[in-house]
N, C-alpha and C positions, 0 to 999 in steps of 0.2 A: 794628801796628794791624789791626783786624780787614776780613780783605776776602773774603769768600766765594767760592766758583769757582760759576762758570752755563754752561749750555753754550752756546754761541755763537748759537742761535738764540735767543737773551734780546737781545740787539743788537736785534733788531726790535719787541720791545713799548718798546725805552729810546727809539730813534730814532720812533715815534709819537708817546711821551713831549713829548719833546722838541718835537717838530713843530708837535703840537695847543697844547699848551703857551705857546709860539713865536704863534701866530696867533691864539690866545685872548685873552692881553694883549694883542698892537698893533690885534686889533679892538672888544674893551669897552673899550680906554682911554677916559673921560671921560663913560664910560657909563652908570657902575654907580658909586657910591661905595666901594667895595671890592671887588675881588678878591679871591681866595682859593685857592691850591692846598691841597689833602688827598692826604697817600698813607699809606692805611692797613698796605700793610706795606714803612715805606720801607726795611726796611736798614741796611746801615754806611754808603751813599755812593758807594763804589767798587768792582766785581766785578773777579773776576779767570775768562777765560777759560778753560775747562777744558781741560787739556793744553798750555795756553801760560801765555806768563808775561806776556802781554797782560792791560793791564790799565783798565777802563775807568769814566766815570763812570754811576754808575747814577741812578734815576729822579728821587732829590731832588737832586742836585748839577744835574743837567742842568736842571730847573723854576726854579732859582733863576738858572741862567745865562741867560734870555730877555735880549733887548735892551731890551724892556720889563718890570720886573717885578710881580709879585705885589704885591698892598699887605699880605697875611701870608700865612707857608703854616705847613702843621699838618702834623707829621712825628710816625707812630703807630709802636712798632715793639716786640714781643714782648720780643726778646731783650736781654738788658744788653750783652752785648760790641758788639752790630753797635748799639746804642741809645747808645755810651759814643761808640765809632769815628766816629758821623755827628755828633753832636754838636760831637764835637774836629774834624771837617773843615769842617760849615759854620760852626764861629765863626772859623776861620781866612780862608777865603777869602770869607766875606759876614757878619762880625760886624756892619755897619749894619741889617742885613735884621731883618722882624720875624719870626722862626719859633718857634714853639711844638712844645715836645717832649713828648707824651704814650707813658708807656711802660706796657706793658703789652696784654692783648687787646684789640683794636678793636672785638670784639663788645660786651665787657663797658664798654669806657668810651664807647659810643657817647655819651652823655649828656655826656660829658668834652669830645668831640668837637666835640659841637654848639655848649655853652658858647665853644670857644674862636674861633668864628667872630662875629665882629665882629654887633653885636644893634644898632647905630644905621646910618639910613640905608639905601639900597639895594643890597645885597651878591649875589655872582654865584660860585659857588665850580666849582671842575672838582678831579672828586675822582679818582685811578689809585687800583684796587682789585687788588691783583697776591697773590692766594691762589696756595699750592703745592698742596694741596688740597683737597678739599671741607672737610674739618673747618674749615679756616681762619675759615671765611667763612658768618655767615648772612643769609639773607634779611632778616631782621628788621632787620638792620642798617642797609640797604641802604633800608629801608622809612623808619624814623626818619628816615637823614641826607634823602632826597628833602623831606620837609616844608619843607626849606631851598630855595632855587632853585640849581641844582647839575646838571653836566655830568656823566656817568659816564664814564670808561673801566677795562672790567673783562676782563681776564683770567680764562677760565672753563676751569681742567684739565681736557678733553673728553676727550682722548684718552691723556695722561700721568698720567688717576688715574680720570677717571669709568670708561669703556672698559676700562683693565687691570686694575680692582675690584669690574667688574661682579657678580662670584660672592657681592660678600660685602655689595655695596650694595641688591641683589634682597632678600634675608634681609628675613624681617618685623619682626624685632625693632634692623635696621638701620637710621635716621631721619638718616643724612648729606643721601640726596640732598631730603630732606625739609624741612630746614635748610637745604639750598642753596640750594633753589630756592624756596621756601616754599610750595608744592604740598600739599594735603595729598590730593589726588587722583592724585598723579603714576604710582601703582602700575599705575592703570586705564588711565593714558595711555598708560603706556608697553607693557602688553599690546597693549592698538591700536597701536601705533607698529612693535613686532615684530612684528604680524602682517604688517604691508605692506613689512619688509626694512627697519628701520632701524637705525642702528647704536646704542649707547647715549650714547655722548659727545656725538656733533650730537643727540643728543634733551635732553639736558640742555641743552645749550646755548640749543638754541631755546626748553624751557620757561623759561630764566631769561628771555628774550626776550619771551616771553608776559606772563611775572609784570611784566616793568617794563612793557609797554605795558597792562596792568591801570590801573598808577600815570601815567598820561598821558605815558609815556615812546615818542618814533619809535620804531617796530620792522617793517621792514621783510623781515625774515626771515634764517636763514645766510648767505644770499649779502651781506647788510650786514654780515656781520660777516667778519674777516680772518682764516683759518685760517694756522697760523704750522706749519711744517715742519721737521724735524729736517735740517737741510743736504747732510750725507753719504748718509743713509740714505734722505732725500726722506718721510718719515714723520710725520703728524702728529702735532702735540705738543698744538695748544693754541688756541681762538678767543682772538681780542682782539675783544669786544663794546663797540659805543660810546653810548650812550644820552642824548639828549639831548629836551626838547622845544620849541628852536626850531629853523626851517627852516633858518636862515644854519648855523648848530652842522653842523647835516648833511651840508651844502654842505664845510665848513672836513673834515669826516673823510673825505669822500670825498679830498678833495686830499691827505690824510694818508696814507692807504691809498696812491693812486698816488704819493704819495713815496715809501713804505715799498716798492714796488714796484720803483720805477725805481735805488734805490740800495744797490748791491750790499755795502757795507760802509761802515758807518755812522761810524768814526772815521777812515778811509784817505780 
């Protein structure tokens, strides 16, 4: 069955995963008429550590493992193989659950998306947005789903695509970071941004940061958000951005962060 290799600093976006996830439901329980997980790019289910033969649960297996759960979650995912794999895992170990499998681009079926969250009643969704790239993921996207009442947590490639692409995302006729971010100013930003020494990756980052606190989303700057490290080499790889707009929600990712801090390995 299909299980992809991550490099082992992916353990840290699953174990926030998991965390936020974890204290999401045991504190809107009886709050909200529905809950709702979304992971727009879930996967097979299971990764396999690169260079070991470790193998662990990834973002939609660990969401549906709360003690509390979801009242549905929505599982979006490109690929057939890793979309066939998740499939075959979660009807095996949580065939009771209500999950909806939308395959295909999450940009294109956002519409698909929104339909499959529950339209009676008052609904609360926490959506994982886990792009490998900038192409993955646009803004627009990100824009639609907000019209819902919805928790963000987003994975933004700083430094493991914006930063090492730099050469070719500058180009005029380039419009990734443009789509990322949904900027259409971002060029002029970022000449200001280089002139005072900044790097390109935290400058994406914080513009996506910008653009959600446009959309009434907390944004308290970098420092809110969790830069994620390549282990051996100590090299950044990647912010984990968490966007929310209530005060409790900010409260729970702070605690999330000093989890993701204090725990040196997430399935040991």
């Amino acid at each position: 069955m299909e299980t992809p290799e991550v490099g082992s600093w992916a353990e840290d976006k699953y174990r926030l995963v998991r965390f936020y996830a974890d204290v999401f439901t045991k504190s809107m329980r009886g709050k909200w008429d529905s809950l709702v997980y979304i992971d727009l790019f879930a996967g097979a289910g299971r990764s396999k550590i690169e260079g070991t033969s470790y193998i662990v649960p990834s973002s939609p297996l660990l969401a549906l493992d709360t003690s509390v759960k979801f009242s549905k979650y929505v599982f979006c995912e490109a690929n057939t193989k890793k979309l066939q794999a998740l499939t075959e895992r979660v009807k095996t170990l949580h065939p009771d659950l209500d999950v909806e499998f939308i395959a295909g681009d999450s940009n294109s079926n956002v519409d698909i998306i929104l339909k499959a969250i529950p339209q009676k009643g008052s609904v609360l969704s926490f959506c994982f947005v886990d792009p490998y790239m900038l192409e993955n993921l646009k803004f627009q996207t990100l824009r639609k789903l907000s019209t819902k009442k919805m928790d963000f947590l987003i994975l933004i490639p700083s430094f493991m695509d914006a930063n090492r692409e730099l050469k070719h995302y500058i180009q005029e006729s380039n419009k990734r970071v443009e789509e990322f971010t949904g900027s259409l100013s971002w060029r002029e930003d970022w000449n200001n941004a280089l002139y005072k020494g900044a790097a390109f990756g935290p400058f994406v980052a914080d513009l996506v940061g910008r653009q959600m606190a446009g959309m009434k989303y907390r944004y308290s700057g970098l420092d809110g958000m969790l830069l994620i490290k390549q282990p051996k080499k100590n090299s950044p790889m990647y912010h984990l951005a968490f966007f929310s707009k209530s005060d409790l929600a900010d409260k729970f990712w702070k605690q999330a962060k000093k989890y993701c801090s204090d725990q040196p390995d997430l399935f040991n």
